[in-house]
N, C-alpha and C positions, 0 to 999 in steps of 0.2 A: 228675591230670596229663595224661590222656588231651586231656583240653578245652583245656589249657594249650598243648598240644602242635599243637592245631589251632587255634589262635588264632595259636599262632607262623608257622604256612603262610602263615595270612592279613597277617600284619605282613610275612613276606618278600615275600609278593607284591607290598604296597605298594612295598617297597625294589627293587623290579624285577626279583625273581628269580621264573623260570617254574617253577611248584610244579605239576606235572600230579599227578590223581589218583593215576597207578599211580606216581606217583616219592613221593605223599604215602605210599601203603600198604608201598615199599620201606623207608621212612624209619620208620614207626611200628615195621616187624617190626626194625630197629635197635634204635630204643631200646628195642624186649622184651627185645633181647637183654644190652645194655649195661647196662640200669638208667636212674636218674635219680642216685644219690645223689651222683657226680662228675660236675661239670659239666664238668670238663675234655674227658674220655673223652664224655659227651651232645654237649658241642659237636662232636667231631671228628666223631662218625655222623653230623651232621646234614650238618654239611658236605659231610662224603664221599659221600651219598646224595641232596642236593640239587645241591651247587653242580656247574653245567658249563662252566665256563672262569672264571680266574683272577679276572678284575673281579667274577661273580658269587660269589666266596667272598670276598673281601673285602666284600662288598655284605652276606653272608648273615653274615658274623663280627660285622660291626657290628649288625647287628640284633639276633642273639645274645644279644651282650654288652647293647644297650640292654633288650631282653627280656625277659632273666634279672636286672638288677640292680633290687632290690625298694626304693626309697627306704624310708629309717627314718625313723621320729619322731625328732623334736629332744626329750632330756631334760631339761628345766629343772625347778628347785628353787628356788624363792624363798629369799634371805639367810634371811629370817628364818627359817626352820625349821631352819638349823643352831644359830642363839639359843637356840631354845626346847629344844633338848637338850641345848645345853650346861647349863640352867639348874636352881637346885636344886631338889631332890624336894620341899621342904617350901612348896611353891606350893599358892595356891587350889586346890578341888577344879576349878573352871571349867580353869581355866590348866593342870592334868595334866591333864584330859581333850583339851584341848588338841593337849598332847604326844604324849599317847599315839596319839590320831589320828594325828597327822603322821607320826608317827616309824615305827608299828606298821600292823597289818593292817588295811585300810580297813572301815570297818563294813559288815557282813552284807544292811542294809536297802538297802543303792545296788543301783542297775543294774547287770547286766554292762560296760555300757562302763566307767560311773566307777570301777567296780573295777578292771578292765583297767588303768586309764590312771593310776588312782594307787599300784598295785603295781609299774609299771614295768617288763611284761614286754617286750619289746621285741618279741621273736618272737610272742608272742600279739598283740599290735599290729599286725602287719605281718602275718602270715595272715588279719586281720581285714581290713584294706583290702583284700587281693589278695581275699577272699571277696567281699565289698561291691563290689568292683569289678566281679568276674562277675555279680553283682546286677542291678547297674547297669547291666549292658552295654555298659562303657566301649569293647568292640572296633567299637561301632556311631558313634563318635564320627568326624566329619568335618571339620568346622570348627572354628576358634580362638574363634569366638563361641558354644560349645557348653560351654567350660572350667567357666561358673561351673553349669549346668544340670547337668553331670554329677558335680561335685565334690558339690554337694546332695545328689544321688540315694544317692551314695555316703555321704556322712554320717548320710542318714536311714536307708539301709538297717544303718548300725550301732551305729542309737539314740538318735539324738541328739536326738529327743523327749525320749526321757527321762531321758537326760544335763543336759537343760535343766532339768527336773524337780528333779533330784539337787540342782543348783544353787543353784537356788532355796529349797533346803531348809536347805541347807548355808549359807548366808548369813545366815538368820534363826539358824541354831542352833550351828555350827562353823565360822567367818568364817575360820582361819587354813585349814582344810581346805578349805572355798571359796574359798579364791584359788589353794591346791595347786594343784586340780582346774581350775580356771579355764587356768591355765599351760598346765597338761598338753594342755588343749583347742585351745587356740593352735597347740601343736606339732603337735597331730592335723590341724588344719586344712591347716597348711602341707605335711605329708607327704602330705595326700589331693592339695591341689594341684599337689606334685610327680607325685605318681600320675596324675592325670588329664595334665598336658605329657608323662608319659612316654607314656601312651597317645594320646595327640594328634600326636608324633613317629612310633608304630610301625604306627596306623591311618589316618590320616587323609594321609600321604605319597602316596600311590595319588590320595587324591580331590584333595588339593594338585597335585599332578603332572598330571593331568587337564584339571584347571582352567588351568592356565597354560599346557600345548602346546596346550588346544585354541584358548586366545587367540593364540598363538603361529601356529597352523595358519594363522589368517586374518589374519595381521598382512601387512601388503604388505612382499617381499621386500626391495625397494630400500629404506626406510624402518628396516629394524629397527636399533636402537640396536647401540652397539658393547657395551655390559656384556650385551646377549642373543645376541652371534653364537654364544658358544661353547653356548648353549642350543638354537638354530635348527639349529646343524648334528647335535647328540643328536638332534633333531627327525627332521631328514632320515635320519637314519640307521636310524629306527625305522621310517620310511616304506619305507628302500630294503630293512630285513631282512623287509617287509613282504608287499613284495613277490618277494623270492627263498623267501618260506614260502608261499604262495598260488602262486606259478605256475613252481615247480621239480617239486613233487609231480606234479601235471596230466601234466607230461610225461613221467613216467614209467611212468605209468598211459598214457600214448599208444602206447609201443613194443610195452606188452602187448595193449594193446586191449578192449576188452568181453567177459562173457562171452557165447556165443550160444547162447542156451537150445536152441530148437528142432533145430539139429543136433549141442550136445553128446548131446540127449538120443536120437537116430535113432546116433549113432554109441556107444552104450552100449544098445542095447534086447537085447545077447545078453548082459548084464548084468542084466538088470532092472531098467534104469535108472537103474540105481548107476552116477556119474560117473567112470569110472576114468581116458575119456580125454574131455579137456575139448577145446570148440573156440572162437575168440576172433577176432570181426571189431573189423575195424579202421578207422576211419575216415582217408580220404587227408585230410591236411591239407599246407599249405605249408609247408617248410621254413621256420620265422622269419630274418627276414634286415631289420637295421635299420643304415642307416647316419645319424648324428645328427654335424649341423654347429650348434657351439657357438658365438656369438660371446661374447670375452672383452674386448671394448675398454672403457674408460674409462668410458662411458656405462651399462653394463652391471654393472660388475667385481665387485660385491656380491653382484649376483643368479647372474651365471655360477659363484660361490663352491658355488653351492647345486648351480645345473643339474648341476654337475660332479659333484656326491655322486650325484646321482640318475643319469647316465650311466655312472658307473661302478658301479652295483647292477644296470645293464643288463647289461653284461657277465661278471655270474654270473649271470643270467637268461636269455637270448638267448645261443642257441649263436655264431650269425655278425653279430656289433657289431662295424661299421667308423666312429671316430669321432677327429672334426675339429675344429680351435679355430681361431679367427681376430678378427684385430682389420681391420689393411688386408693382410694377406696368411695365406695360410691354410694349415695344417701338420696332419695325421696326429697324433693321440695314442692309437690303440690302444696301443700296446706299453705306453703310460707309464701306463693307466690297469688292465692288465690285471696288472702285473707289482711293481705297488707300490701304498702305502696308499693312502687315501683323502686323508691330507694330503699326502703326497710327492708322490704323482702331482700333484693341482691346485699344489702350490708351484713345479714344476718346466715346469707348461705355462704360470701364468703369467707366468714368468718369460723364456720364450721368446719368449709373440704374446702376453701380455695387456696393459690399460691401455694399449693402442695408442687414434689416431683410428678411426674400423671406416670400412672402404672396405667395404660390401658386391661391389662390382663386379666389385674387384681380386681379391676372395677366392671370388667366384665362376670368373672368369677360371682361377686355377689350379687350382680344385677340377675343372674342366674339363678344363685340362690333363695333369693325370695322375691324376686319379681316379676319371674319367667311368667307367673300365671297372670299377667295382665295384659297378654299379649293375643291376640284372636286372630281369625283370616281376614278379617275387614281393618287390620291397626296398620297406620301408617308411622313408621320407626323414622325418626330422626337424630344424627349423630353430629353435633356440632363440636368439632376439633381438629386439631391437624396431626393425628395419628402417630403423634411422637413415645412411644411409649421408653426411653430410655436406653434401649438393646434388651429391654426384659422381655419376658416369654409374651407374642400379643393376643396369645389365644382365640385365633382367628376363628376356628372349631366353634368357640362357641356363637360369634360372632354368625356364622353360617347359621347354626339351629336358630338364631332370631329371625336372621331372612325366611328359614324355611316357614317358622312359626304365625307370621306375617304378611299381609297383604302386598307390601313393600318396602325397601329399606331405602332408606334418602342417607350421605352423608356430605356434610355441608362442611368444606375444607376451608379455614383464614389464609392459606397460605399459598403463592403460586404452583401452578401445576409443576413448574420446573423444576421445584424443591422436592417435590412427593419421589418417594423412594431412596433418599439421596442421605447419610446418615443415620438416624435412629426411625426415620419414617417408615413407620408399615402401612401405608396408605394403596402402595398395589395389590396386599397381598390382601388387606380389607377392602378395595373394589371389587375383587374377586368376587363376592357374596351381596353387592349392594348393586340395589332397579337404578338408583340414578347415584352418581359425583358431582358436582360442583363445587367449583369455586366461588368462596363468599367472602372477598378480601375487603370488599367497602358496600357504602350501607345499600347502594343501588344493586348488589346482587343477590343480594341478605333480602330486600325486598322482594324482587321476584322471583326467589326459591320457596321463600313460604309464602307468597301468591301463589305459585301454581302449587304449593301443595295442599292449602284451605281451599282453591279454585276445583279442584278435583271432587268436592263430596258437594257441589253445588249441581 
């Protein structure tokens, strides 16, 4: 039960739940304590001990329940065996022995399987696959192309040489009890193959899920189908818990500081150097300070879908996020993004300034006019768009007094390099004034631009 118990971590991990060591060792001193024989009461410790927040125990119930439920063999019995017991005693000696086969205890010389499978124990059946399946090492399975490789291994490992064997015997010699047995074998088959789809659901989820975000990660934002938004934005959202578990920690190891060997150890030497009191430098770093201008216009409206998830994971990230949306006029969304979900907030900005024409000019202009003063030497400016402004004025000028005004200017482009400058793009003439460009066409470079720009105040 113990291996069973550790196999289940490995199938919840698949299902997305974070199984850490010391929550696995919490979990197993459970079920010491509960038992196994009720599953009811097993489920509920697992729960209580793994899951940490609501979607994850719904997540961890259904694996559970897929986990614990042991497909059974299908019992079939050929008509004709109920025939031949209906029929009288005063048969051939052939034709009672026959009977007696079928009806009675299967002979002595078979295998353990062929016995198993024409006694009809069911439970002996079914501890036999779950055996053969540890065998097998069905938890090693990853692919749907692996079903028929592991269902094999699994059969061989419970005999089915020799069950073949049995067979073959039984054909030449008890044809009524070779076809039993033949049945029985059928049902064996399909239960092992139910066994192996059930392990192929509770393993191989993980390397399924893998596979597909990480084609996902590279797919170009503007382009992803509409049956994959609701999958890209799970996406971004594992990106943005991603990054609140990598660079929330850091900072708080900032406030304390390092430890400083050499004068914790001179301010403990009437100790003997036993640390009673410790001392801890600190390195000056810059307050983080990011202010990020979204464009959401028409031309964009997909991709701004996303930037908006990842701006708002900035905002449990980053103590001072001042951020902006604009299509041809431009408006303030901190509050909207700090104060509500991740879908409310983006429903509600774009419903305000998105799927507009984008006047970059216009929305520079007012971002000027009343928001120039949140700008400091330590603000790191972020411009997520693709610099289409129409052929209208793009007011690069002012564009420039932000950089000047600013630590650094980042702009984060949806679109290929090879398009910038090419039609209404003023994308060269705005590099001109900006510390870094990049292209941020799919979610993998959207990730490591605002990596290395939260990684910079660390």
């Amino acid at each position: 039960m113990r291996e069973n118990i550790h196999r289940f971590f490995r199938a919840a991990r698949g299902a997305g739940v974070h199984v850490s060591p010391a929550e696995s060792i919490d979990a197993m001193r459970a079920v010491a304590q509960v038992g196994v024989s009720d599953r009811t009461i097993l489920r509920d410790a697992l729960l209580l001990t793994l899951a940490k927040s609501q979607d994850e125990k719904l997540a961890l119930g259904d694996c559970f329940d897929l986990f614990f439920s042991q497909p059974e063999p299908r019992q079939e019995q050929p008509e004709a065996n109920g025939k031949d017991a209906s029929e009288d005693t005063d048969q051939s000696p052939s034709s009672a022995a026959t009977s007696d086969a079928s009806g009675g205890s299967p002979p002595a010389e078979l295998g353990p399987l062929a016995q198993m499978l024409l006694s009809q124990d069911r439970n002996a059946v079914a501890a036999a696959i779950a055996s053969a399946a540890g065998a097998a090492s069905l938890s090693d399975i990853r692919y749907s192309t692996q079903r028929g490789i592991f269902s094999s291994r699994i059969l061989d490992a419970m005999g089915l040489q020799r069950l073949r064997d049995d067979l073959d015997e039984l054909t030449a010699t008890n044809p009524a009890l070779a076809e039993r047995l033949r049945a029985a074998l059928d049902a064996l088959r399909e239960a092992v193959r139910d066994t192996v789809a059930q392990g192929l659901a509770l393993y191989a989820r993980e390397e399924a899920e893998n596979l597909r975000n990480e084609i996902l990660r590279n797919a170009p934002l503007a382009r992803i189908e509409r049956r994959h938004v609701a999958e890209m934005r799970a996406l971004i959202r594992q990106i943005a818990r991603r990054l609140r578990e990598r660079y929330s920690k850091p900072r708080k190891r900032q406030r304390r500081g390092h430890l400083d060997v050499r004068r914790t150890l001179r301010r403990n030497a009437a100790w003997g150097g036993i640390p009673f009191l410790t001392a801890w430098k600190r390195k000056h770093r810059d307050r983080p300070k990011i202010v990020a201008l979204c464009d959401v216009s028409g031309s964009v409206a997909q991709v701004s879908d996303f930037f908006l998830l990842l701006i708002h994971s900035l905002h449990e990230v980053v103590d001072d996020v001042h951020s902006f949306a604009f299509s041809s006029h431009l408006i303030e969304v901190s509050d909207i993004l700090e104060k509500k979900s991740p879908e409310e907030a983006m429903a509600e900005i774009m419903s305000k300034v998105g799927f507009g024409s984008s006047d970059y000019g216009s929305s520079l202009v007012d971002f000027e006019k009343e928001f120039m003063s949140t700008l400091t030497p330590q603000t790191t400016v972020i411009v997520l768009g693709d610099a289409r402004s129409n052929n209208l004025d793009p007011r690069a000028d002012i564009l420039r007094r932000i950089s000047e005004r600013s630590k650094r200017l980042v702009w984060l482009n949806p679109e290929g390099r090879l398009a910038w400058g090419f039609g209404d793009s003023e994308m060269p003439r705005y590099a001109t004034f900006c510390s870094v460009v990049r292209q941020c066409a799919t979610a993998q470079q959207l990730e490591r631009a605002v990596s290395d720009i939260v990684a910079t105040y660390q």
